[in-house]
N, C-alpha and C positions, 0 to 999 in steps of 0.2 A: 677450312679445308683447301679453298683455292688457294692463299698461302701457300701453303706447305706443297702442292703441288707444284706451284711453279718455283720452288723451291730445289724441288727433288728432280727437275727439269734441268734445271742451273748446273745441280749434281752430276746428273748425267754428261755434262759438256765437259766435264773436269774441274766446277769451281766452287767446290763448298761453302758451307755457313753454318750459322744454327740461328734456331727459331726458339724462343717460351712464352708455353701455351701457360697465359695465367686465367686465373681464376679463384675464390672463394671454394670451400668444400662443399660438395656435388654439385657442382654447375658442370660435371660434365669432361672433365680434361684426363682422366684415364681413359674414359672411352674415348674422345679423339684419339689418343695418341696409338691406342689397340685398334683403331679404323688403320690408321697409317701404316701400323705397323704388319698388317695382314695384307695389305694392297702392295705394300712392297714387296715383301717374302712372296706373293703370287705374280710378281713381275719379273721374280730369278734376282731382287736385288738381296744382298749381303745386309743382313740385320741383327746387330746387335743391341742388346735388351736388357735395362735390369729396374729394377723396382727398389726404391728405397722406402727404409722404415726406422719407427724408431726404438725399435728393440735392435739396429743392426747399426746406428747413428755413430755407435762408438767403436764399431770393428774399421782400424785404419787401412783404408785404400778398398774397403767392401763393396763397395758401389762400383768400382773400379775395375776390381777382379772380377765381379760380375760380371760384368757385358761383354769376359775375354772366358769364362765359363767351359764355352765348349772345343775352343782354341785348346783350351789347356786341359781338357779329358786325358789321359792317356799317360801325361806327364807323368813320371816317376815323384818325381820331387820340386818346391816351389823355383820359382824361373830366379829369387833370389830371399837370403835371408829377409823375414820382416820382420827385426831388430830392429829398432833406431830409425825404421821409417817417416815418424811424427816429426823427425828435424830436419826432413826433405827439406834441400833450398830453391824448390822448382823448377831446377834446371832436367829436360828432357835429352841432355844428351851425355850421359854418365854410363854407368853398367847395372844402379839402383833398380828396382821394381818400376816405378815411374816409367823411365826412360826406356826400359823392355816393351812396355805398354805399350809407350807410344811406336815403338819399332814395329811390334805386332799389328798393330793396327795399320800404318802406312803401307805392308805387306800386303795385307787383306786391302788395300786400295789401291795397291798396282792392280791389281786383278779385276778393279772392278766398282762400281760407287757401291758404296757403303752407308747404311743407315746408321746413325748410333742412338737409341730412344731411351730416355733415363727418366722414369715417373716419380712426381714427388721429391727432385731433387734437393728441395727445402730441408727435408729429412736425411738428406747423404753426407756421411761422415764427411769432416773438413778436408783429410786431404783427398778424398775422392771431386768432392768441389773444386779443390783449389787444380787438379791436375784435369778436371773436364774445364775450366778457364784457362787454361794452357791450351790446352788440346785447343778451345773455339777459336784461339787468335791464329793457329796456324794450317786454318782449311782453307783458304782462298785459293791454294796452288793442288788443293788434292778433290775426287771425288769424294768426297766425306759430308753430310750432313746431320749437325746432331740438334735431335730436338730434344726438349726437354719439358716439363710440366713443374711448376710450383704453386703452391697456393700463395694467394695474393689477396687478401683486403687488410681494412684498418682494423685493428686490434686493440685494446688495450692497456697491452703490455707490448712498450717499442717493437716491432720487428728487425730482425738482421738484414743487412744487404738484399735483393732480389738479385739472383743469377744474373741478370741485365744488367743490372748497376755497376755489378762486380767487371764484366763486360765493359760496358762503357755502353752508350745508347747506340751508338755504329757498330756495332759490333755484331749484333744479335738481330732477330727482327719478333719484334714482341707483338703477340694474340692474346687479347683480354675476352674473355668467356662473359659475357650476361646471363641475367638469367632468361628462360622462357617467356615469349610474347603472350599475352592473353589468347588469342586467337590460336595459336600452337598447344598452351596448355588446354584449350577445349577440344581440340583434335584426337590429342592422347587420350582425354577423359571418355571421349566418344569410341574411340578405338577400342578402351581396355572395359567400358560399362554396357558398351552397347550405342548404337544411332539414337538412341532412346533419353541416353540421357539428360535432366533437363537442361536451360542453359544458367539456371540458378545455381545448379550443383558444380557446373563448370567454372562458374563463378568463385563460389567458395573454395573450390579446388587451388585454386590461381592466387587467393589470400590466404588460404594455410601454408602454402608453400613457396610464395614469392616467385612461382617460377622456378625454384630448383627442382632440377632433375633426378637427386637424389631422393628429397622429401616428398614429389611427386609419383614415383617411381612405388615407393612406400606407402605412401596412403593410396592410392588406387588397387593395390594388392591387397591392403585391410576391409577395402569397402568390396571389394570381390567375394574376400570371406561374410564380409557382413550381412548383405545382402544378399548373398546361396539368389542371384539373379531377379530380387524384387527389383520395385523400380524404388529410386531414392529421389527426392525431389531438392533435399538441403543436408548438407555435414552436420553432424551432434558440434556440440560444441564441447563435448568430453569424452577423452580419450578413452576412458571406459566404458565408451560404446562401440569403441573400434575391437576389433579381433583379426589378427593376434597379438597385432601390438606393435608393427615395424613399421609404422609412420613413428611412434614415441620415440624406440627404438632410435632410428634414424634424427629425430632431433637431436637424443644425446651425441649422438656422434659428431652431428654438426657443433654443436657444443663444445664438446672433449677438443676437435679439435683448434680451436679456438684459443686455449689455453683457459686457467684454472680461475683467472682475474676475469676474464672475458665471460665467461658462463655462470662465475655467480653473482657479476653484475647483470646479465641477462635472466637468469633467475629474479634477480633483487626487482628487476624494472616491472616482469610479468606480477609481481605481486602488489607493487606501489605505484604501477600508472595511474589509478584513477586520486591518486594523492595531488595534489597543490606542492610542485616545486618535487616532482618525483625525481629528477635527476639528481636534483641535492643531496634528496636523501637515499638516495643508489650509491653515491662519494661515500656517506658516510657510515653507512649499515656495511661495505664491502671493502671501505679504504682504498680504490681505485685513487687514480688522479681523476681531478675534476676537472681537468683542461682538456682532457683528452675525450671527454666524454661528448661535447657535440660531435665531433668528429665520428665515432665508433657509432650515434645515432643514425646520425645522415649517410654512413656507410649502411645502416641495416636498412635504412628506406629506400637505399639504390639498389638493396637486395631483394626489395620487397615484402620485407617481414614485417616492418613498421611501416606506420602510415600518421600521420598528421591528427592529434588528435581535434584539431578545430581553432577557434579562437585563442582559445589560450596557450595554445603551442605546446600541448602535451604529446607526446609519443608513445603510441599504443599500437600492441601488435594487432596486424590489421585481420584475423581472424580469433574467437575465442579458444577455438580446437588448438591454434597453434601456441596461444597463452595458457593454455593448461600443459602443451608436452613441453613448454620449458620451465614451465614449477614442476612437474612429474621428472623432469631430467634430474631433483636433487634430490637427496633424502628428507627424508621429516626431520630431523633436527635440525637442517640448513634453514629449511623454512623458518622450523618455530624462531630459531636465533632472530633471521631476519623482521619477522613479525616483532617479536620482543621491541630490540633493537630501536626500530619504527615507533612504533608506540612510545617508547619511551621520550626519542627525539621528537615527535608530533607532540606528548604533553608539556614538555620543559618548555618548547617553543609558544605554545601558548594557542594551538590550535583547537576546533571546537572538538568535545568531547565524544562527540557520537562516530568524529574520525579518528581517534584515539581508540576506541571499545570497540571499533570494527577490526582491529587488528586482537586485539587482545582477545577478542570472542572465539576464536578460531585456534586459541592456545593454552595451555596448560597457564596454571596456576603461576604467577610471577612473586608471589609473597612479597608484594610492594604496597605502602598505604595509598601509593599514586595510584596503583592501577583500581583495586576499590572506589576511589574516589571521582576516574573518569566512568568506572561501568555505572555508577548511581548517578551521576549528573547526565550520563547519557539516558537512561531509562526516563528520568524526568523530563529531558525534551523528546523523547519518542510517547510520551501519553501525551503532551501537551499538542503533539502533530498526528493526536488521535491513531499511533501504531503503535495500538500494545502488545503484539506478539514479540515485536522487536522490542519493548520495554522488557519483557517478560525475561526473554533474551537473555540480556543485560544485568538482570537482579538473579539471577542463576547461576550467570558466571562469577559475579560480586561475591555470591556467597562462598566459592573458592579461595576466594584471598582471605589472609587474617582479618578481621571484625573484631571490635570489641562488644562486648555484650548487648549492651543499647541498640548501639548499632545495628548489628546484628538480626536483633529482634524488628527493627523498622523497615530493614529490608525483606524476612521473610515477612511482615505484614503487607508491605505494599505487592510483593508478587502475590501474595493468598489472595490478597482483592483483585488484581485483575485476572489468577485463574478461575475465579471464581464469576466473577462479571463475565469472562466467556465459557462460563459451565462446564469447568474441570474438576476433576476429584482432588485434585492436590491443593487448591486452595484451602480449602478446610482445613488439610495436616499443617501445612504451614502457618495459615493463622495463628492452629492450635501450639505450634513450637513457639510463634514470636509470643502468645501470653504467657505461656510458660518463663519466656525469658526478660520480661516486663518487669521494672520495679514501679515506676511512680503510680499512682492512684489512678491520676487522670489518664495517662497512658495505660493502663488496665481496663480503663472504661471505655475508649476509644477502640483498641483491639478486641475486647471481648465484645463489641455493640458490632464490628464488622462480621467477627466469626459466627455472631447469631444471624446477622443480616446473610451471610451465604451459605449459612445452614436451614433457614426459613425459605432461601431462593431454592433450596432443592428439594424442599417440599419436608423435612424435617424439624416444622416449627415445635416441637417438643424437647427434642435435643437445645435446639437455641436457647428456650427457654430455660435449660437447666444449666446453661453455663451463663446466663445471667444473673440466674437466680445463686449459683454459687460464688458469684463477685461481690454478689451488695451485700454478704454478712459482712467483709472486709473493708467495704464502703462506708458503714454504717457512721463513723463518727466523719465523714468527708460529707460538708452539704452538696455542694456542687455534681460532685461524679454520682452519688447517691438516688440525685433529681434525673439528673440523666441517663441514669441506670432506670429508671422509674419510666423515662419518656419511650425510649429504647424496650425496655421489657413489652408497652402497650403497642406501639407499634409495629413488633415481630410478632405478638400477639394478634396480630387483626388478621392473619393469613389461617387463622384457625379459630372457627365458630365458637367454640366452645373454651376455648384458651381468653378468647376476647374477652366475652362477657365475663369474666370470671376475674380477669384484671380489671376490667370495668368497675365490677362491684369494690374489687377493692380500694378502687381508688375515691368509690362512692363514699365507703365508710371512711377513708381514711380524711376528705374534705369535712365528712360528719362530723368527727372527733375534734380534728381542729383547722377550722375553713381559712385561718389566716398563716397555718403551718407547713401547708401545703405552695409546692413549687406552681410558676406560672402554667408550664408544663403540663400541668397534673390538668389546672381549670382551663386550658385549650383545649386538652383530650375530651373532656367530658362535657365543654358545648357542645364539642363535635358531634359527641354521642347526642346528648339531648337536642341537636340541632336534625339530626339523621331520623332520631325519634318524634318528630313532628311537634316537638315540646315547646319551640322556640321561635317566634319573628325572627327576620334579617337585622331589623334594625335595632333588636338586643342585641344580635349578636356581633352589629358592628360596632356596637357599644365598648363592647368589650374587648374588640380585638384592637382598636384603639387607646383600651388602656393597656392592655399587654405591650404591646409595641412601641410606646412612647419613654419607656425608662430602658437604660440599658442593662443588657443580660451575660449570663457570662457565657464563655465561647464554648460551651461543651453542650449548653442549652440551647444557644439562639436558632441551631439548625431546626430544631423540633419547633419550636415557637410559633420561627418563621413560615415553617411549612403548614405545622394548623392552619395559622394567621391568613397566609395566601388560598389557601382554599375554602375558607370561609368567606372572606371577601369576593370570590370569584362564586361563590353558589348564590352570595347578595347582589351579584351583579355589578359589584365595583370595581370594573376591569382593570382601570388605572390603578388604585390601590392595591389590587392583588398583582398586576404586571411590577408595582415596585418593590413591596415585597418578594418576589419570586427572585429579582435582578439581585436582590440585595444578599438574598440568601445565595445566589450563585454566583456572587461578584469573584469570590475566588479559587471557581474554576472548579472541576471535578475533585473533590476531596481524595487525599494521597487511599484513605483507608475507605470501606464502604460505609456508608451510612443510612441508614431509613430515612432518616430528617430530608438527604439531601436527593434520592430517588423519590420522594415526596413531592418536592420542589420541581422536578423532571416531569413529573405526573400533574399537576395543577397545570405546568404550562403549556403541556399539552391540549389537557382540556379548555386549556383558553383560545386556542386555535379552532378546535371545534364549536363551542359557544358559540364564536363568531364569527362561525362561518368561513374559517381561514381555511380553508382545506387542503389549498395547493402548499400552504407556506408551511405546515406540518410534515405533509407529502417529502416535502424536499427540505428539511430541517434534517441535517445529518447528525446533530449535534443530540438527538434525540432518538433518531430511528436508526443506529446503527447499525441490525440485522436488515440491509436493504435486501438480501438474497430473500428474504420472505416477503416480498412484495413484488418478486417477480413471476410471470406466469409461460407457460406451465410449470409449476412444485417442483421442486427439484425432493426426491424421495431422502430422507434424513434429515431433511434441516428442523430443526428446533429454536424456538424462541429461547433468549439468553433468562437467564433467573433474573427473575425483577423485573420483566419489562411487557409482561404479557398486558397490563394496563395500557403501556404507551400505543401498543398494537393494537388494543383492542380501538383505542380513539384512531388508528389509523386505518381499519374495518370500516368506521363510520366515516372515516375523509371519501377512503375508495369508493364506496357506499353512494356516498351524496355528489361524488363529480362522474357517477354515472360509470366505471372502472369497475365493473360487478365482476370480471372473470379474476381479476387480478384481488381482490375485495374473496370470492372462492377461494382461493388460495390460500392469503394471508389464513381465514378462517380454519382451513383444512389442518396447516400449518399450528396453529393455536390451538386447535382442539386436538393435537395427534394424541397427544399424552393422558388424554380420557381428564374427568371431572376433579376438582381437589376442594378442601374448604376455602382456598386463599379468597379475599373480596375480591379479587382482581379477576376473579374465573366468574365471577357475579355479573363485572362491568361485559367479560366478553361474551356471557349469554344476552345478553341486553343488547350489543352491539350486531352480533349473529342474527337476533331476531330481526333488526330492520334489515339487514343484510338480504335475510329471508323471504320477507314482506316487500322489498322493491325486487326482489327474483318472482316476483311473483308464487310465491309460496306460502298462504298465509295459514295453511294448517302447521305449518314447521316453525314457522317464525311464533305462531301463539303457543307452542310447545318451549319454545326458549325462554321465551318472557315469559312463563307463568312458573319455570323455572327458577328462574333472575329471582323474580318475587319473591318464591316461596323460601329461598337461601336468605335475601335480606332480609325478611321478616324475622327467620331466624333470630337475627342478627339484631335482632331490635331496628334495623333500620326500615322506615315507615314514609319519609318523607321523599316527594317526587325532585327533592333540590340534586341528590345521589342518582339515583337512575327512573326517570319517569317512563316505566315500564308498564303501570296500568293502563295510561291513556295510547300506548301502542299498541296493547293487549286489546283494549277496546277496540280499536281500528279493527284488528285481527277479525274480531266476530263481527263486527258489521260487512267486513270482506264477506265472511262465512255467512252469512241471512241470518246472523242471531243476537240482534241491536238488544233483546230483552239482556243477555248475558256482558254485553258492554256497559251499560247502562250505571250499574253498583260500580264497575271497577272504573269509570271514568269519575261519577261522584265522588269517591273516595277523593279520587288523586286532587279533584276541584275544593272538598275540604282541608286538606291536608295544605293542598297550594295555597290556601287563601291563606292560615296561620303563617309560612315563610312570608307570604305579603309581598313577591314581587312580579313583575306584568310577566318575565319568560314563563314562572311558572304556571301564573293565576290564570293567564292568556293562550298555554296548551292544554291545559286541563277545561277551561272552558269550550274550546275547540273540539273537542274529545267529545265533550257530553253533548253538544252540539249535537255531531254526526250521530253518535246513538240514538240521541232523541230524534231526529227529525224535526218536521211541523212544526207548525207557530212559534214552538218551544224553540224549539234546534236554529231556527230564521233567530230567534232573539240573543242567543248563546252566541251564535258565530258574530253576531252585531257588535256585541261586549267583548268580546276576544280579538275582535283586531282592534276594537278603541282601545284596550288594554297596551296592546302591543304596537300600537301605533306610541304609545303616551310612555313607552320605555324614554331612556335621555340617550340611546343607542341603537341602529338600527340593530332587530333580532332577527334570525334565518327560520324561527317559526313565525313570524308574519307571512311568510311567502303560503304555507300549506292553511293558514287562518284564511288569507284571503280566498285560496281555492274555496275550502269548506263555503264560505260564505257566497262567493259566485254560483256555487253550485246549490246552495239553497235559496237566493234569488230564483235562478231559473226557473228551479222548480215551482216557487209561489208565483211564477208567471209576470218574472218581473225583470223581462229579458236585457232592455238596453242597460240599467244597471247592474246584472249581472257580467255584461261584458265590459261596463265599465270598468267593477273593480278586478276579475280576470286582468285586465292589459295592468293593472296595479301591479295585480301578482306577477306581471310577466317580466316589467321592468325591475322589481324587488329580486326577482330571479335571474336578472343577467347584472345586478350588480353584486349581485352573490356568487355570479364567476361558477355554479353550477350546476352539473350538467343535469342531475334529476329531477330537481326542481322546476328547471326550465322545461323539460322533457312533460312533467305533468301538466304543467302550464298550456303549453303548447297545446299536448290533444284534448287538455276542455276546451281551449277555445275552437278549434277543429272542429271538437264536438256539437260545439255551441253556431255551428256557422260564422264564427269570428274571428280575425287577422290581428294576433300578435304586434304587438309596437315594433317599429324595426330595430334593431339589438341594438346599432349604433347608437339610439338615441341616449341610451342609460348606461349609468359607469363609466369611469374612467376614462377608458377610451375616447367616450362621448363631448371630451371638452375642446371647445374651439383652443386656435392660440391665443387668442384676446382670454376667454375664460380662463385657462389656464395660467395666465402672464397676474394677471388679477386675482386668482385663489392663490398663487404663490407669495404674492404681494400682503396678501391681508392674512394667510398660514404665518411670516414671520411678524406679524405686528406693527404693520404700517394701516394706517385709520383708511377711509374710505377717502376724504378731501385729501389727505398725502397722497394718497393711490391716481387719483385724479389728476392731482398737477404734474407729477414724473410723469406722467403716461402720455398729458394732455389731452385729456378727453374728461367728462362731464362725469359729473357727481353721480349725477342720474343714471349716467352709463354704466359705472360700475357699481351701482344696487344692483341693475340687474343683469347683470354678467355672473353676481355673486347666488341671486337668487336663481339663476343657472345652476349654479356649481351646486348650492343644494342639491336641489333635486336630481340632478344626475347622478351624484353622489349616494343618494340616498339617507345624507345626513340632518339635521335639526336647524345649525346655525356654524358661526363663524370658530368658536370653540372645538368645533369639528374638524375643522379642517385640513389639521397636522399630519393626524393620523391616517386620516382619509386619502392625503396625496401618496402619504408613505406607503400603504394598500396599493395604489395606483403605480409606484413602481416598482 
């Protein structure tokens, strides 16, 4: 503005010029030149005025005629014909139109200085241009000043001359418009919202709109509507939150005028920044030139609309509100084109698939075998990175494009299993299409074993049952799928009481009839059975699970095998052979379709963390606990356990449980029992779980209510034995809480006969403990004596040594046999901090409290507790270096490192050197 002032000052003396106001569209330069133009006319100066466009670009000399307008009111008829005017030869002193003009004008500047203001002259017909370049060369002798306004930045499509250029650089004196300073755009935002508001929202203001005055001007008039005077704290990031719509509005415009290459390569950029080499394929989706394109970037960064995407030198519009009005500026088929397009050049070029399917997700049908083939390989890495809603996604859209039948059918099976595994209704329907559209045998076995597995997850094991039962007449001459139809039918059977037994028996007779005709399948079910049944030792049944395992099986089989296998193992106590088992069965990864076998397999390794005492490492095992919203506190109202996994929770009941996590342990329960009671076994394991739940809340009328429940379902169930859920000897606790040791008393013997046939120390050594505390006296002193030798004499430290050891402090005491009663308390107390928890330690602590006696200092036990010397030495003799190697590297004495090692022991709480692997691995 000072310009132009001292401009019109110059004017004033008698010696013209002209000025162009440039700038980019709405930065502002109609309104300068309408400031100027009103300061003049209120100063008596002489203003002529026209505004070009380009509905008028092609009317010859319109621009020109204009600004003589009201000169020429009154006129009869034109000052000359405008015939043949386009072959003007620019000479201003003729009798032509031109040269009148300029006579007219020089008139009107005898009299007086003269403005001449031409807006948008970029848009004024040629010879209107070409006669206001005439006119600029010849004001140095007249008061005449003409300004003018053209849009000015880099484009994509060459631009013509700028009115300066045409000029010559001397000739003219040229004003480039910026945009808005940050601090200026917070002033406006405060002016037009209020003092109020915040300086975040100013913020955003300033990156939607680069500063222009246009698109500022416009989105504070939206957020005016929007906000009817709330306060606003941050911009949506979609235009469909603004009302009514004149920030969008106003991008198109900035667009349009841009030209048609320029906006649908900024369209193109808004949809493919977060691409790899997005400029590239901006070139090629919109056929721009690709040389020109850093150029028209770094022009948008100088405008503030792009901003630096980071290291990799991407360009990204630097707010999302303003990346959604320039996709909103095109129509939907521009996009979809663009999307296509994209995808297409992202698969040929050989980019990863899941950024191939992000384009194609968002679009119609391409009837291409490519695009099929990047949505299924994209699905397959979205479950393998554990995000199957975006798998889900994927196999949805897949199913749009031609498939051939096969096909077809594997992709609605893979989406049936995981809407199903997040407890959707459409799993099932889908399943049920892909069997329908199945031929092979073994692929009819596989889908129909899925669709029963998430119709038994939704509590419909009757229905599952009959669509397996209607696949194996078709099987009957197939061994393999037949066997596994067979393992598959018992399995989805065990979620319902009376289903169970019932395939039990027939697998009873069918071993009867012919015991060597029979799949391996068939005799892993039915130790299981007779092992639950109290019928069977450990060491028969790891008899057997070592002949089953040692030949190979066929792949339709092995999952069911393996998972008897490992949980047999694991109720014998052979942690290592059921951890390798488990691995082997999960080597490859969550199976495409559901399977009982392999949530079987989930569930063993679960309980092996509980066993022993792993409690954090379950806790925090995603790979297992994926409902984590159910183990947060306070409930969030709805959420529900996924079908199939109320076991995995119910052992994460008992993690919460035992690290002392009772409100969050509430919860989980709440959560688990919202859906009220069903037959499934898994509703068995979480009354069981509940009960201790109950019993360390201090509630032990509730907690004997659960467990006597648990009981009364597995009996049902023919299951008898304490290796499944040793519910009696909790039961018992219950009524010695209660003053009623008579009523413990039978259900703790039970469980101590029952333990002794399985024959191993967890069991034989809680069941002794049990009957202990019921008994009391001399008896109960001798009980608790035998029950930690028991569990002392496991080849594994066990987490019920810790409450053996209490039971038995506390019956010292009692026979008045105090200093080793606090002896072996500090036992219990150490066994309780290398057990990492918190309840145990908790009980621990207030008998000896009780007892007048001080707990070991926690440092000294576990982990934590080893020197770096111990340390340096257990890691040494963990990889299998002997004790004299360990001595010489170290240089230090043989003697030394015995007992550095017999350190590590007992901090550890482990046996011997064999231990030691695993024990450090624990330790990190």
């Amino acid at each position: 503005m000072a310009l132009l002032r001292d401009l019109l000052v110059q004017t004033g003396t008698g010696t013209g010029g002209t000025a162009v106001i440039r700038g980019g569209t709405g930065t502002g330069r109609t309104a300068l030149l309408d400031a100027v133009v009103r300061e003049e006319r209120s100063h008596g100066t002489v203003v002529l005025n026209a505004r070009s466009s380009e509905q008028e670009s092609n009317v010859p000399f319109g621009v020109a005629l204009q600004l003589f307008e009201t000169a020429l009111q009154g006129q009869p008829t034109p000052l000359v014909p405008l015939t043949g005017i386009e072959q003007w030869d620019g000479s201003l002193h003729g009798i032509d139109l031109p040269s009148r003009l300029w006579r007219l004008l020089r008139s009107k500047a005898a009299a007086g200085p003269v403005l001449l203001a031409v807006d948008d002259v970029h848009l004024a017909d040629p010879p209107s241009r070409r006669w206001l370049a005439q006119v600029a060369r010849r004001l140095e002798r007249l008061p005449v000043l003409l300004v003018v306004t053209e849009r000015w930045q880099y484009d994509l499509s060459p631009q013509a001359p700028g009115f300066a250029d045409v000029l010559g650089q001397s000739a003219a004196e040229t004003c480039t418009l910026r945009p808005l300073s940050p601090p200026t755009c917070a002033a406006l935002v405060r002016a037009a919202l209020g003092d109020g508001a915040a300086h975040g929202l100013a913020q955003d203001c300033f990156r939607a709109t680069g500063g222009n005055p246009l698109l500022l001007r416009a989105l504070l008039a939206d957020l005016r509507e929007t906000t009817a005077g709330a306060a606003l704290t941050q911009l949506p990031s979609a235009c469909t939150d603004l009302y009514p719509g004149g920030y969008t509005g106003a991008v198109a415009r900035w667009l349009r005028s841009a030209g048609p290459r320029t906006a649908a390569a900024a369209r193109a950029l808004a949809e493919l920044q977060d691409e790899e080499g997005a400029l590239a394929l901006v070139a090629e989706t919109t056929g721009v030139d690709p040389a020109r394109l850093p150029g028209w970037t770094a022009e948008l960064a100088r405008q503030g609309m792009l901003g630096d995407g980071g290291s990799d030198g991407r360009w990204t519009f630097r707010h999302p509100l303003l990346r959604d009005a320039v996709r909103a500026s095109g129509d939907r088929h521009q996009r979809v084109a663009v999307r296509r397009r994209v995808a297409e050049l992202l698969h040929h070029r050989g980019d990863p698939e899941d950024a191939v399917a992000r384009h194609l997700l968002v679009i119609p049908a391409v009837g291409a075998t490519w695009a099929a083939d990047a949505l299924i390989a994209s699905a397959g890495f979205a479950v393998r990175a554990a995000r199957p809603e975006e798998a889900e996604a994927c196999l949805r859209r897949a199913l749009e494009e031609p498939l051939p039948a096969d096909r077809r059918s594997a992709v609605l099976g893979e989406l049936g299993c995981l809407e199903a595994r997040a407890g959707r209704a459409g799993g099932a329907r889908h399943l049920a299409q892909a069997l329908r559209l199945e031929r092979s045998p073994g692929g009819k076995v596989r889908v129909a074993t899925a669709l029963g597995t998430a119709l038994a997850g939704r509590g419909e094991v009757h229905a599952a049952l009959d669509v397996l039962r209607e696949l194996s007449g078709s099987c009957a001459d197939s061994t393999e799928p037949a066997h596994a139809l067979q393992a598959a039918t018992a399995l989805i059977a065990a979620h319902d009481s009376d289903s169970w037994l019932r395939v039990v028996a027939e697998l009873k007779s069918a071993e009867e009839r012919s015991p060597d005709g029979v799949a391996p399948t068939v005799h892993a079910l039915l130790t299981e059975h007779a092992a639950a049944a109290g019928l069977l030792s450990a060491d028969q049944v790891m008899e057997r699970v070592r002949s089953w395992t040692a030949v190979p099986l066929d792949p339709l089989l092995e999952p069911y095998l393996l998972a008897s296998a490992a949980g047999l193992a694991q109720c014998a106590d052979q942690w290592q052979e059921a951890d390798r088992l488990v691995a082997r069965g999960l080597a490859a990864g969550q199976p495409r379709l559901l399977h009982p076998g392999h949530q079987r397999l989930a569930d063993v390794r679960a309980r092996g963390q509980v066993l022993r005492g792993r409690y954090d490492a379950l806790l925090t095992d995603a790979t297992l606990l994926t409902d984590t919203e159910l183990l947060r506190a306070p409930r969030t109202d709805g959420i529900r356990p996924r079908p199939g996994t109320v076991h995995l929770h119910a052992q994460a009941l008992i993690a919460l449980t035992e690290t002392g996590r009772l409100t969050e342990a509430r919860c989980l329960a709440d959560a688990l029992g919202a859906g009220g009671p069903y037959e499934s076994w898994e509703w068995n394991e979480f009354l069981y779980a509940r009960g201790l739940l109950l019993a360390a809340s201090g509630d032990p009328r509730g907690a004997l209510r659960s467990l006597l429940e648990c009981g009364r379902r597995q009996s049902a169930r023919e299951v008898e034995s304490p290796v499944v859920t040793p519910w009696r000897s909790a039961a018992a606790d219950c009524h010695v809480a209660l003053g009623a040791p008579e009523l413990a008393v039978p259900l703790a013997a039970e469980e101590l006969r029952l333990a002794q046939v399985w024959g191993t120390p967890r069991t034989t050594g809680r069941a002794m403990r049990a009957l202990a505390v019921s008994l009391g006296g001399r008896r109960g002193l001798e009980l608790a004596e035998q029950a930690v030798d028991v569990l002392r004499g496991s080849a594994q430290p066990l987490p019920e040594l810790v409450p053996a050891l209490v039971s038995l402090g506390k019956a010292l005491h009692g026979a008045g046999r105090y200093q080793r009663a606090r002896t072996v308390l500090r036992e219990a107390a150490q066994a309780a901090e290398r057990l990492r928890a918190a309840r145990p330690r908790a009980t621990v602590s207030r008998t000896l409290d009780e007892y007048g006696a001080r707990p070991p200092r926690p440092e000294h036990t576990g982990g934590g507790a080893l020197t770096a010397g111990e340390l340096r030495v257990a890691r040494m003799a963990a990889s299998g270096h002997g004790n004299g190697e360990i001595a010489a590297l170290l240089h230090i004495a043989v003697r030394t490192v015995e007992t550095h090692l017999t350190h590590c022991y007992r901090k550890l709480g482990i046996r011997g050197r064999a231990d030691l692997a695993t024990a450090l691995d624990e330790r990190r």
